[in-house]
Chimera marker file (.cmm) of the C-alpha trace (Angstrom):
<marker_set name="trace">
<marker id="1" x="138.036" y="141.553" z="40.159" r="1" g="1" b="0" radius="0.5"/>
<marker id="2" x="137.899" y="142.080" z="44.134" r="1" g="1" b="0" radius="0.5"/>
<marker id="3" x="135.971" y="144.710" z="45.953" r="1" g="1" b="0" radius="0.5"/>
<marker id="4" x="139.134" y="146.419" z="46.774" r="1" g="1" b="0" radius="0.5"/>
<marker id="5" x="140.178" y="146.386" z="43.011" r="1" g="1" b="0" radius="0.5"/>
<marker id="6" x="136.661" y="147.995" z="42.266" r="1" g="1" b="0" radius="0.5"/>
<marker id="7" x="138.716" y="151.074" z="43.479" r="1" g="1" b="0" radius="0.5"/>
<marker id="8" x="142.066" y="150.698" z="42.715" r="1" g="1" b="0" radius="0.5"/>
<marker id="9" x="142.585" y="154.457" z="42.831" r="1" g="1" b="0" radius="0.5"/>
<marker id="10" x="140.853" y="154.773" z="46.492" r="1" g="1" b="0" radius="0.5"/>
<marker id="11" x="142.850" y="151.550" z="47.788" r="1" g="1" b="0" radius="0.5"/>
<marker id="12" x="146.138" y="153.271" z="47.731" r="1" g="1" b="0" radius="0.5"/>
<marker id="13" x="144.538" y="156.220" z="49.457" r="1" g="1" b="0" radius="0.5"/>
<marker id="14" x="142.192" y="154.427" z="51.666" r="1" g="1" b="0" radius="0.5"/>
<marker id="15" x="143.597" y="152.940" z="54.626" r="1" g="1" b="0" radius="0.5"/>
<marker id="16" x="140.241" y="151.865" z="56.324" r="1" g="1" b="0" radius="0.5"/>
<marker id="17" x="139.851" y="149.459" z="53.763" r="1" g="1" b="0" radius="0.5"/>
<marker id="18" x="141.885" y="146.507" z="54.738" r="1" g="1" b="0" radius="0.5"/>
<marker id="19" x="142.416" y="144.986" z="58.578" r="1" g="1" b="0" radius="0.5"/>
<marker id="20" x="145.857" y="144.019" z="57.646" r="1" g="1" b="0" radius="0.5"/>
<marker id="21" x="147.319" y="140.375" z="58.162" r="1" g="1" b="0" radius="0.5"/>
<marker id="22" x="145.890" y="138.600" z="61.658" r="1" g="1" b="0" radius="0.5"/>
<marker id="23" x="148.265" y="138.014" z="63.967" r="1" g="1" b="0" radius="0.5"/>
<marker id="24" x="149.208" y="134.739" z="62.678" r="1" g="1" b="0" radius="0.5"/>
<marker id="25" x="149.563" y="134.907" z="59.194" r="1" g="1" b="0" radius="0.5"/>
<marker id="26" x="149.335" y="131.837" z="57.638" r="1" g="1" b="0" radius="0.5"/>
<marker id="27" x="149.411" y="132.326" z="53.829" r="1" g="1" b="0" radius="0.5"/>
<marker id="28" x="151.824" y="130.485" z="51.966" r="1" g="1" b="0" radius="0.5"/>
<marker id="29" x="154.336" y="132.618" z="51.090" r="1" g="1" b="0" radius="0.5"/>
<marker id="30" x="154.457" y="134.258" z="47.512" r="1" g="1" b="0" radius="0.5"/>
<marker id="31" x="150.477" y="132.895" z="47.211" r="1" g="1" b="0" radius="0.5"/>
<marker id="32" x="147.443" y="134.864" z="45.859" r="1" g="1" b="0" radius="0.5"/>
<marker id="33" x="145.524" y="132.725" z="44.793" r="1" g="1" b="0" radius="0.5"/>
<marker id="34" x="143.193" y="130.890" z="47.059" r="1" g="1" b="0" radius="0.5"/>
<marker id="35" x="140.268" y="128.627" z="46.621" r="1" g="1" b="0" radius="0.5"/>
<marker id="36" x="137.144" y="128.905" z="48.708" r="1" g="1" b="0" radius="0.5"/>
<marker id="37" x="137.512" y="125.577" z="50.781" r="1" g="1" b="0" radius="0.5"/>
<marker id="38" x="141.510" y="127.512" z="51.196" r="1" g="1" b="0" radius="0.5"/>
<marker id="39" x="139.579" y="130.414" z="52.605" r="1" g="1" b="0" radius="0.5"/>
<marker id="40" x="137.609" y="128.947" z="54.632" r="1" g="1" b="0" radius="0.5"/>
<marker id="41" x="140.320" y="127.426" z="56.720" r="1" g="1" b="0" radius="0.5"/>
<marker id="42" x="142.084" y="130.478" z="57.086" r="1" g="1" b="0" radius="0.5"/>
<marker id="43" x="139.573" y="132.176" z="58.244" r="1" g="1" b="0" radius="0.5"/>
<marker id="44" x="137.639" y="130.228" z="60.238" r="1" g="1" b="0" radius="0.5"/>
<marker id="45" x="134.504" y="131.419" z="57.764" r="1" g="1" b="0" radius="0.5"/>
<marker id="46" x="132.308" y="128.610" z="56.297" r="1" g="1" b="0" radius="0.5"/>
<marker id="47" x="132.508" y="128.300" z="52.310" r="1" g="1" b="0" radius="0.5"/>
<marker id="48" x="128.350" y="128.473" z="52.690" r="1" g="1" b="0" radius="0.5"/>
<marker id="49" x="129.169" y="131.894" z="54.751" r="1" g="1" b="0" radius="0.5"/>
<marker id="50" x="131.627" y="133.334" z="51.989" r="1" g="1" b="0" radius="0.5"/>
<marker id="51" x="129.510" y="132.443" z="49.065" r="1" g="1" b="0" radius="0.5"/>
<marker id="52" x="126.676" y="134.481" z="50.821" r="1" g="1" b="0" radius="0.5"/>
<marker id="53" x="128.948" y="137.255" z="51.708" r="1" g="1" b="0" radius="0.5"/>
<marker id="54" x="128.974" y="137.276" z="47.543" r="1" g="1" b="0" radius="0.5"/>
<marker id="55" x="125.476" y="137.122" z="47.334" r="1" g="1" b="0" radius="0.5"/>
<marker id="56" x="124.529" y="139.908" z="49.812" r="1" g="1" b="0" radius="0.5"/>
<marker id="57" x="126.996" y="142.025" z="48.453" r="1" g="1" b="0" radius="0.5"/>
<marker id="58" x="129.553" y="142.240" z="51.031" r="1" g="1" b="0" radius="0.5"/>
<marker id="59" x="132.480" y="140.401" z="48.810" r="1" g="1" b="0" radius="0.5"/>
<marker id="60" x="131.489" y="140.996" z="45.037" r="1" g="1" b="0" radius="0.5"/>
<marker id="61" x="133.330" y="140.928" z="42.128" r="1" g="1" b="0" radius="0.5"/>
<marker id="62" x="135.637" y="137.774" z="43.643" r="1" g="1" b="0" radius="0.5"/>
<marker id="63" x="137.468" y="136.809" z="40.832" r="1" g="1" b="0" radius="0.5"/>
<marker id="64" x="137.231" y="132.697" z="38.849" r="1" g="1" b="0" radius="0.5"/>
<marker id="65" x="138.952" y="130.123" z="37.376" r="1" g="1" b="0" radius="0.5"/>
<marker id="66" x="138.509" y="129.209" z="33.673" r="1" g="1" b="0" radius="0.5"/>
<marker id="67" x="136.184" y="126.617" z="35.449" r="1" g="1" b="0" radius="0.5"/>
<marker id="68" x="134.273" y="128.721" z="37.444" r="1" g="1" b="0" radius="0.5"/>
<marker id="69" x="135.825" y="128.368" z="40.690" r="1" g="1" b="0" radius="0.5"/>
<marker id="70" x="135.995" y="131.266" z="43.254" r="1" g="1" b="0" radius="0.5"/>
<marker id="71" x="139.867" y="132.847" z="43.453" r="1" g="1" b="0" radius="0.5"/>
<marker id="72" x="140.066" y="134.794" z="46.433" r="1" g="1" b="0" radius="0.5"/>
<marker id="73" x="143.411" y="137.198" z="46.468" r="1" g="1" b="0" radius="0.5"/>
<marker id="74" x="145.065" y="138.094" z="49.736" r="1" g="1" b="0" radius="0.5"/>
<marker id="75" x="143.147" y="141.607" z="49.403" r="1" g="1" b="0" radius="0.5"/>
<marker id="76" x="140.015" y="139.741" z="49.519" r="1" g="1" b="0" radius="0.5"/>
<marker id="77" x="141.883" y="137.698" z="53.143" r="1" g="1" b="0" radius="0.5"/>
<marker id="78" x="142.637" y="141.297" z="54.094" r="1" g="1" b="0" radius="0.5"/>
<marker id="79" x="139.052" y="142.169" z="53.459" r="1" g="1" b="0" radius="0.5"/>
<marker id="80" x="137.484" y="139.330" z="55.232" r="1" g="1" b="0" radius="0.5"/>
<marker id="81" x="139.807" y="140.029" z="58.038" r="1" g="1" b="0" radius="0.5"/>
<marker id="82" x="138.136" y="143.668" z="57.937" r="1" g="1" b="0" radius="0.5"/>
<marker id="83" x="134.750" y="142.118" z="57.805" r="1" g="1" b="0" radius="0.5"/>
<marker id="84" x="135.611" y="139.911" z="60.679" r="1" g="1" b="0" radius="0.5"/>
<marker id="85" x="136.284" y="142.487" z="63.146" r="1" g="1" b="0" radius="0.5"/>
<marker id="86" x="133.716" y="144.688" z="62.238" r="1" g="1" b="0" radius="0.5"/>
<marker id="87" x="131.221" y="141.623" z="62.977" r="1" g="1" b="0" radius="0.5"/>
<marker id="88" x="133.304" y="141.404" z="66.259" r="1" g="1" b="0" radius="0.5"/>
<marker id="89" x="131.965" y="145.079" z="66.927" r="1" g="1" b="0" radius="0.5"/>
<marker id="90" x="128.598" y="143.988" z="66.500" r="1" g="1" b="0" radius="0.5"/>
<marker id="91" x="127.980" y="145.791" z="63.421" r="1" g="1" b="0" radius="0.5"/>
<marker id="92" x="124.797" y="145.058" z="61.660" r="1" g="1" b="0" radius="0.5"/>
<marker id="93" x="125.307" y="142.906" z="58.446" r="1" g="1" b="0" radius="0.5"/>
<marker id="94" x="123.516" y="145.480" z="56.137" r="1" g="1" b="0" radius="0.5"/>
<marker id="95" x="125.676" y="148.494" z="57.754" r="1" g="1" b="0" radius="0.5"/>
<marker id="96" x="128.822" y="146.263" z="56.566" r="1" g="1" b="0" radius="0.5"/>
<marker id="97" x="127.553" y="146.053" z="53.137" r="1" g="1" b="0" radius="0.5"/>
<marker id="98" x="126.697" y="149.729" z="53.414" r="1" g="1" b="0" radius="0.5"/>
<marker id="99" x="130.160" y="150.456" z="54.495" r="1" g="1" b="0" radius="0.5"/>
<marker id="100" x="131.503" y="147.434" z="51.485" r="1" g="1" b="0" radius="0.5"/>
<marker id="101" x="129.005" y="150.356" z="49.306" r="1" g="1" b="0" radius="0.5"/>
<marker id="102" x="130.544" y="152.860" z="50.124" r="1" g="1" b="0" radius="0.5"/>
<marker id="103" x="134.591" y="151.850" z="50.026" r="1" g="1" b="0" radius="0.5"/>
<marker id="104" x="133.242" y="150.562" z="46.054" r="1" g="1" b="0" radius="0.5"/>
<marker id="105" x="131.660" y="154.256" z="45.650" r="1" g="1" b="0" radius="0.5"/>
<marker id="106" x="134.967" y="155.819" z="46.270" r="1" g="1" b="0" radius="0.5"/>
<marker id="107" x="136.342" y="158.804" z="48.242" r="1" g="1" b="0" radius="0.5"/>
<marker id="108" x="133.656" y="161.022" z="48.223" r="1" g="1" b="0" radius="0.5"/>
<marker id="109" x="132.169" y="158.411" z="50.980" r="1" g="1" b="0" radius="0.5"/>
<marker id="110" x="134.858" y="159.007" z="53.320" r="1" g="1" b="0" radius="0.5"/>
<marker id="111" x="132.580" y="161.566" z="55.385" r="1" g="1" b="0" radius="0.5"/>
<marker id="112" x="129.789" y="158.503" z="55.230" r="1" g="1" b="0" radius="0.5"/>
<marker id="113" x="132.180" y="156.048" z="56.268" r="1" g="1" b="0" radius="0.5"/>
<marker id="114" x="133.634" y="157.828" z="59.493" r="1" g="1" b="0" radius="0.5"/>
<marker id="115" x="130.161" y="158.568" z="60.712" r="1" g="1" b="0" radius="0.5"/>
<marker id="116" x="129.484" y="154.802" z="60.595" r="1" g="1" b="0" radius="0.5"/>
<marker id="117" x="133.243" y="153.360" z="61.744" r="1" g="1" b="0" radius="0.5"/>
<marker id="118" x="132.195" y="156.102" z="65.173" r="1" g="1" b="0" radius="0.5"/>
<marker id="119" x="128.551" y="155.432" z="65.615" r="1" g="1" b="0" radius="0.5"/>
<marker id="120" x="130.075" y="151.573" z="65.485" r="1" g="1" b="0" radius="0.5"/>
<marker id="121" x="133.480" y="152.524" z="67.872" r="1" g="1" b="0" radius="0.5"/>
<marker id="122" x="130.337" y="154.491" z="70.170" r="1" g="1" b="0" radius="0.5"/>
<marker id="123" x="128.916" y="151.607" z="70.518" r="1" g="1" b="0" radius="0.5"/>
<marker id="124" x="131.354" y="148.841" z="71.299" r="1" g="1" b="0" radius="0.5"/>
<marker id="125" x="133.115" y="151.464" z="73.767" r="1" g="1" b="0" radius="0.5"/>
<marker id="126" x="129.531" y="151.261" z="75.814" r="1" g="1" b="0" radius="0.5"/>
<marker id="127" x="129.265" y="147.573" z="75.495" r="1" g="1" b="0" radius="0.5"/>
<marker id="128" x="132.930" y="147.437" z="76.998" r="1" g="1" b="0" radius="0.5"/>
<marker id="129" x="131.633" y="149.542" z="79.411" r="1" g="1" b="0" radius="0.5"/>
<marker id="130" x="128.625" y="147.419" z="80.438" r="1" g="1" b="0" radius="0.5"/>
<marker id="131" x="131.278" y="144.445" z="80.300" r="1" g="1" b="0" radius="0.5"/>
<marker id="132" x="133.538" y="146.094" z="82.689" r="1" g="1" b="0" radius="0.5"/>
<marker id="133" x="131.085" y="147.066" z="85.075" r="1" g="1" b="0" radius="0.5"/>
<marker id="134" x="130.079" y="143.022" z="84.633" r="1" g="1" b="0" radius="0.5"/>
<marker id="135" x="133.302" y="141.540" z="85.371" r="1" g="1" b="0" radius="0.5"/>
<marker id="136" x="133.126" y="144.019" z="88.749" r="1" g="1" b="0" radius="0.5"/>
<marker id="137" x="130.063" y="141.958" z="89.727" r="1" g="1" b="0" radius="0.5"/>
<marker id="138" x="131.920" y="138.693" z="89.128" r="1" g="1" b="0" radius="0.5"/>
<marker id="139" x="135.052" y="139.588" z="90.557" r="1" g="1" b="0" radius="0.5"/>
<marker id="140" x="132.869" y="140.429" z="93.660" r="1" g="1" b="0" radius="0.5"/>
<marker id="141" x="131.081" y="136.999" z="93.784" r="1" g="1" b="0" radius="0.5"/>
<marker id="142" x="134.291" y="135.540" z="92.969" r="1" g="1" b="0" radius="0.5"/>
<marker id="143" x="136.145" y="136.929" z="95.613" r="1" g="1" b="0" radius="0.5"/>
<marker id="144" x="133.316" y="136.644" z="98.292" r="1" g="1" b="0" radius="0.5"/>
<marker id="145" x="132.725" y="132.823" z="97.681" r="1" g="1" b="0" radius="0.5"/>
<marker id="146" x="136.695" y="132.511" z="97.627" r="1" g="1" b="0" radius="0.5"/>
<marker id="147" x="136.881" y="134.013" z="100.926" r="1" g="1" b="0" radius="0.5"/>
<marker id="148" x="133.742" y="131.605" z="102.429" r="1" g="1" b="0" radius="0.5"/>
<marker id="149" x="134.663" y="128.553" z="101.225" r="1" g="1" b="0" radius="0.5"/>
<marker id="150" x="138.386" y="129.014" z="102.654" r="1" g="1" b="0" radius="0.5"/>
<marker id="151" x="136.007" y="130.325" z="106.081" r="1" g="1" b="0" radius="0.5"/>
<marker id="152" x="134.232" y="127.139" z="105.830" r="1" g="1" b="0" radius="0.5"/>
<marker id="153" x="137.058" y="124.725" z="105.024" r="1" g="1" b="0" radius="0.5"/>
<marker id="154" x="138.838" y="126.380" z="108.434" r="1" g="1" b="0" radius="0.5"/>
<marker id="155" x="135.789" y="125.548" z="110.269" r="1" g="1" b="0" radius="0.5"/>
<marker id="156" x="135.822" y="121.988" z="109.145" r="1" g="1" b="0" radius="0.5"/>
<marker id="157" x="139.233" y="121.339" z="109.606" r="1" g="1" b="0" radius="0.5"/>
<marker id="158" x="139.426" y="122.190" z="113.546" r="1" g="1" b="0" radius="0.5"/>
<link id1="1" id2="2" r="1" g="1" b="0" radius="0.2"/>
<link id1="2" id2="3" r="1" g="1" b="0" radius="0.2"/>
<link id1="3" id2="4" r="1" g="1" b="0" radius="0.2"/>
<link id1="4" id2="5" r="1" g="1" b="0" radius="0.2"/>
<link id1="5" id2="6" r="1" g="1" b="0" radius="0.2"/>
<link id1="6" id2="7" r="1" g="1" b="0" radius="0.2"/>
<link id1="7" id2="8" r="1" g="1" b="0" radius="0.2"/>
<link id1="8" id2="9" r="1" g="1" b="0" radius="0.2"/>
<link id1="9" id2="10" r="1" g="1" b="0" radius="0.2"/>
<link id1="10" id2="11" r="1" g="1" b="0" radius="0.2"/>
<link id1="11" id2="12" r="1" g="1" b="0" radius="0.2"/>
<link id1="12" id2="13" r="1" g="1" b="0" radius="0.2"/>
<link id1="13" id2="14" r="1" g="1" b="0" radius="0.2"/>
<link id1="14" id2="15" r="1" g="1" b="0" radius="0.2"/>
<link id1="15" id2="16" r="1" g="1" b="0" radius="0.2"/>
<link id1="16" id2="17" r="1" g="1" b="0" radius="0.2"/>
<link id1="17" id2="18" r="1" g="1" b="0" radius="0.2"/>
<link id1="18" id2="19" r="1" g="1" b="0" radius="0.2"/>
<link id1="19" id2="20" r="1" g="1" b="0" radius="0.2"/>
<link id1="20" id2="21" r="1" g="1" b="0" radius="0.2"/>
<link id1="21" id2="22" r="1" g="1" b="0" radius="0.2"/>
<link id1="22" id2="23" r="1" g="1" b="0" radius="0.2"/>
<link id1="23" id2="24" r="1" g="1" b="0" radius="0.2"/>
<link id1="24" id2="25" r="1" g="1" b="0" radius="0.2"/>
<link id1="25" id2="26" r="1" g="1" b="0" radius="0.2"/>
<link id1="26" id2="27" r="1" g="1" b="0" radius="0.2"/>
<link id1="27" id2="28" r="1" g="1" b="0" radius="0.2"/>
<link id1="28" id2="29" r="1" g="1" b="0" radius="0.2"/>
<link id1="29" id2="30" r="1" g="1" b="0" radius="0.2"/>
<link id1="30" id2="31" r="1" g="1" b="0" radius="0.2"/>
<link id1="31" id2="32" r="1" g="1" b="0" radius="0.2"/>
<link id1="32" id2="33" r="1" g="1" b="0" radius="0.2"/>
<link id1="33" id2="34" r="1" g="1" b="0" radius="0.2"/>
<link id1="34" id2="35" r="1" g="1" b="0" radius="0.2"/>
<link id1="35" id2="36" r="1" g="1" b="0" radius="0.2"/>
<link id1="36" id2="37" r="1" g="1" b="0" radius="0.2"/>
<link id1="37" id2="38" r="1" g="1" b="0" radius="0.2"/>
<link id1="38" id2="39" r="1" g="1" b="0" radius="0.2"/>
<link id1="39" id2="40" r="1" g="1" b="0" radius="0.2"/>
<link id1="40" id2="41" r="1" g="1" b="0" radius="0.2"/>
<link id1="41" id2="42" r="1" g="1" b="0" radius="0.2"/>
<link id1="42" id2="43" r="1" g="1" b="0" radius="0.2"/>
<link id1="43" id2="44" r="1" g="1" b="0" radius="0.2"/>
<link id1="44" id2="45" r="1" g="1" b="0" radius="0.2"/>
<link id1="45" id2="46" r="1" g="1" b="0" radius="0.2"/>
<link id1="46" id2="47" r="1" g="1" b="0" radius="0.2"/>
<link id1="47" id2="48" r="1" g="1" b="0" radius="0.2"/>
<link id1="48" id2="49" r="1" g="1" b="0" radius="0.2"/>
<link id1="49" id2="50" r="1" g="1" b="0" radius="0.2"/>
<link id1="50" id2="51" r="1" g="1" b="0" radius="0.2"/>
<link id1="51" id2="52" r="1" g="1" b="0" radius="0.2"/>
<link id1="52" id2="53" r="1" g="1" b="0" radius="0.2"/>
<link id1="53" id2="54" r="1" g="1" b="0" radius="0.2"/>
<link id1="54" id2="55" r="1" g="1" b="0" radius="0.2"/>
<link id1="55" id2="56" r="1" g="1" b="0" radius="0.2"/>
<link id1="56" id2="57" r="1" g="1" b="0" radius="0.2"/>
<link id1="57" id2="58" r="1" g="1" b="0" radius="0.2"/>
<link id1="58" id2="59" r="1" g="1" b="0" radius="0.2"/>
<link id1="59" id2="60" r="1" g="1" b="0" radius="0.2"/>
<link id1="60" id2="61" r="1" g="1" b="0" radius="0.2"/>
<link id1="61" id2="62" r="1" g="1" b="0" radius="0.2"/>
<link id1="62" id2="63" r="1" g="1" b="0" radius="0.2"/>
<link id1="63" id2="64" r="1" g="1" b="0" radius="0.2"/>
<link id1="64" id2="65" r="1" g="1" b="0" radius="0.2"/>
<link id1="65" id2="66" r="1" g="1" b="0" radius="0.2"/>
<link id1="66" id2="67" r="1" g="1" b="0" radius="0.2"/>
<link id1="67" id2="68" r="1" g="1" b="0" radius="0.2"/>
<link id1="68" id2="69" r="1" g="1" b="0" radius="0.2"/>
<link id1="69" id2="70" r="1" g="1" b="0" radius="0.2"/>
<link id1="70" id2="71" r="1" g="1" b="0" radius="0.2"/>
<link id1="71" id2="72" r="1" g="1" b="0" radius="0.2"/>
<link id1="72" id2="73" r="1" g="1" b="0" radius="0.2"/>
<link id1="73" id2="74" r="1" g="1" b="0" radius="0.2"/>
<link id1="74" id2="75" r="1" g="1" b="0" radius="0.2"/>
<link id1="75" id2="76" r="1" g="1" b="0" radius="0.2"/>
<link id1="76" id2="77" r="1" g="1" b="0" radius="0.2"/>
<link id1="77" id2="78" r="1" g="1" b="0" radius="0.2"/>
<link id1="78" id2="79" r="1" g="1" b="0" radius="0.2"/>
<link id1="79" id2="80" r="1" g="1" b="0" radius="0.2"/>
<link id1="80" id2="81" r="1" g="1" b="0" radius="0.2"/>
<link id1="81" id2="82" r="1" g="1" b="0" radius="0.2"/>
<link id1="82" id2="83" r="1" g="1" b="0" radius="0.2"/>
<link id1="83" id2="84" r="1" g="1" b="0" radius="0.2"/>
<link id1="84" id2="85" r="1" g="1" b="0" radius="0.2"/>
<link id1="85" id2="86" r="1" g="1" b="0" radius="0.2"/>
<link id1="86" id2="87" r="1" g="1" b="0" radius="0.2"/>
<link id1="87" id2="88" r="1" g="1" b="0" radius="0.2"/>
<link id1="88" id2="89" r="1" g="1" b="0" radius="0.2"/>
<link id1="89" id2="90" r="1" g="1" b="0" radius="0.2"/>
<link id1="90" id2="91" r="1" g="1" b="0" radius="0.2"/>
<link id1="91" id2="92" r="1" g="1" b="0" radius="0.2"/>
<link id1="92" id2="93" r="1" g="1" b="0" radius="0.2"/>
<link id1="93" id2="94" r="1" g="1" b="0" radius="0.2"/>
<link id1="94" id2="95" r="1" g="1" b="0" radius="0.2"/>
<link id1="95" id2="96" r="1" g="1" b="0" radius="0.2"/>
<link id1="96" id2="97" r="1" g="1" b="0" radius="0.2"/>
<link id1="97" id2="98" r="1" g="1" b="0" radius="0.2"/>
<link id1="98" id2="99" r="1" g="1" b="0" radius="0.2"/>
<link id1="99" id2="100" r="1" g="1" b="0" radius="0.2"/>
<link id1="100" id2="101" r="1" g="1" b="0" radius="0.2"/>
<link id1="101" id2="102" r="1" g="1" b="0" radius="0.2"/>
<link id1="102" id2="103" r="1" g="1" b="0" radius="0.2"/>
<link id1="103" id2="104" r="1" g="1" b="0" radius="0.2"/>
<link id1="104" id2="105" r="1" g="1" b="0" radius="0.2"/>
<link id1="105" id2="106" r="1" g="1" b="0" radius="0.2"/>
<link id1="106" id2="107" r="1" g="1" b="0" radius="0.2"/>
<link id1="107" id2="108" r="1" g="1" b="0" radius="0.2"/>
<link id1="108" id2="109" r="1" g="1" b="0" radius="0.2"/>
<link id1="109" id2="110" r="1" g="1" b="0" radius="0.2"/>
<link id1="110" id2="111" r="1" g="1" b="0" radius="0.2"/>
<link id1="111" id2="112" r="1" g="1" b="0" radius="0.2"/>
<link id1="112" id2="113" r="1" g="1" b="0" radius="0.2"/>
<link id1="113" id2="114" r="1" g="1" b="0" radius="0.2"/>
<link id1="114" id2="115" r="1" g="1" b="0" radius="0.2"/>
<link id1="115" id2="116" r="1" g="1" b="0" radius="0.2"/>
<link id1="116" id2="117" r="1" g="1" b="0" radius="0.2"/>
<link id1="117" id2="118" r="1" g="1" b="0" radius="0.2"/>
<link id1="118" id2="119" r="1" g="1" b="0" radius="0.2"/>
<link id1="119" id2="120" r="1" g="1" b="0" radius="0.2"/>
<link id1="120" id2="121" r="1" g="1" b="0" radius="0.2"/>
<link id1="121" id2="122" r="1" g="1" b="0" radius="0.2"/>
<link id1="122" id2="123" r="1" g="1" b="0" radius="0.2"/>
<link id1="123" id2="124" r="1" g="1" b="0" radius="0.2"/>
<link id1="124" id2="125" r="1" g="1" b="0" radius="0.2"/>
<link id1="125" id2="126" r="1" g="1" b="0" radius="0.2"/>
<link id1="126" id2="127" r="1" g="1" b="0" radius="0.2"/>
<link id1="127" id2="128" r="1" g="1" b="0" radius="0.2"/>
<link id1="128" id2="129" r="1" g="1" b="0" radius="0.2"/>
<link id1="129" id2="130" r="1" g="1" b="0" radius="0.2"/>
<link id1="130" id2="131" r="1" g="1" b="0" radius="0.2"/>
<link id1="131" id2="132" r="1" g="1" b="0" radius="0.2"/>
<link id1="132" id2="133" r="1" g="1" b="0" radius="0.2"/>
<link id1="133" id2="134" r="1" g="1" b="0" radius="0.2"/>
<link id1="134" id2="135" r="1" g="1" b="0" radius="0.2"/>
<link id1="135" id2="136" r="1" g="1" b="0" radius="0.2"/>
<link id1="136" id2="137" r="1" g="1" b="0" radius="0.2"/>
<link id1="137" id2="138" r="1" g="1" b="0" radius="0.2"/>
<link id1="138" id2="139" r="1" g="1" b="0" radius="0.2"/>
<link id1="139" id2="140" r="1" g="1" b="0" radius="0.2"/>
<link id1="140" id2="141" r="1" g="1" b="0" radius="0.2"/>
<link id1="141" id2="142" r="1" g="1" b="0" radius="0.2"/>
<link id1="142" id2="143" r="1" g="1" b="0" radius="0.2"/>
<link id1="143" id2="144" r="1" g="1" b="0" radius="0.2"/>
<link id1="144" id2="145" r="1" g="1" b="0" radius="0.2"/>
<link id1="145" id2="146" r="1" g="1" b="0" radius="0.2"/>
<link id1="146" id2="147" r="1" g="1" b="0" radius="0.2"/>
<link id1="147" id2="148" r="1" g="1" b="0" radius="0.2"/>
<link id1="148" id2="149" r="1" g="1" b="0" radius="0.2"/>
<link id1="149" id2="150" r="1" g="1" b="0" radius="0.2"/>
<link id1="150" id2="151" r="1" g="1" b="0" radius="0.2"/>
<link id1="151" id2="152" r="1" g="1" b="0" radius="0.2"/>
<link id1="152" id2="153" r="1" g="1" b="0" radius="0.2"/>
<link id1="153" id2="154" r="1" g="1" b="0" radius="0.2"/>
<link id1="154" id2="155" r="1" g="1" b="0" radius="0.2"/>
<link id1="155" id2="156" r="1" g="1" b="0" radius="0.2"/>
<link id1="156" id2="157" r="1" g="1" b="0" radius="0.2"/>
<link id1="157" id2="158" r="1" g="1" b="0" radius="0.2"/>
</marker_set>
């Protein structure tokens, strides 16, 4: 069982809950089934990374083989994909197995999980901010040593 199947009434209902397919998609057709070393190369996550995702909470309940291996469904990709951009955002680890919580907890967390998805979009909009105002600073710099090295090579070249 997956996290998202730990609420297979609240996935149909929850849209927040998956990142949908990355912009290359490169699951094998008709596959959901994955292994953990097939994971890991499709996302980019180590296998030591997703088995402590499991650990910590943040992907319980992934399913296994009649041998014990990990079987990761392409909810649990679309999951990770979540995970991944939240981690982009800068999101604490604990808030994103507050949030992981929460989506297992059901709908009555919906109020819990906007406050945290806007304290989180709050944040990364200031960060851009600071970022933009960054890039201003280099585009300066880049632009005033531009224009004196072209001043200089002028000089030289007379």
């Amino acid at each position: 069982m997956t996290v998202m199947e730990t609420t297979a009434e609240a996935v149909e209902t929850d849209a927040d809950t998956c990142a949908g397919p990355p912009e290359r998609d490169r699951r094998p057709d008709g596959q959901d089934n994955y292994t953990i070393s097939e994971v890991a190369a499709y996302t980019g996550l180590s296998a030591h990374t997703l088995r402590w995702y499991e650990r910590i909470g943040l992907m319980p309940h992934i399913d296994r083989s009649h041998t014990g291996q990990r079987r990761y469904s392409n909810r649990d990709l679309d999951w990770l994909g979540l995970v991944g951009k939240l981690r982009l955002t800068g999101m604490p680890v604990a808030d994103m197995v507050r949030y992981a919580e929460m989506v297992r907890a059901g709908d009555h967390t919906y109020m819990e999980r906007y406050e945290l998805l806007e304290a989180t979009r709050r944040d990364v909009k200031a960060r851009i901010a600071e970022l933009q105002d960054t890039l201003a600073v280099l585009d300066r710099k880049i632009s005033f040593y531009g224009d004196a090295g072209r001043a200089l090579a002028s000089e030289r070249s007379r």
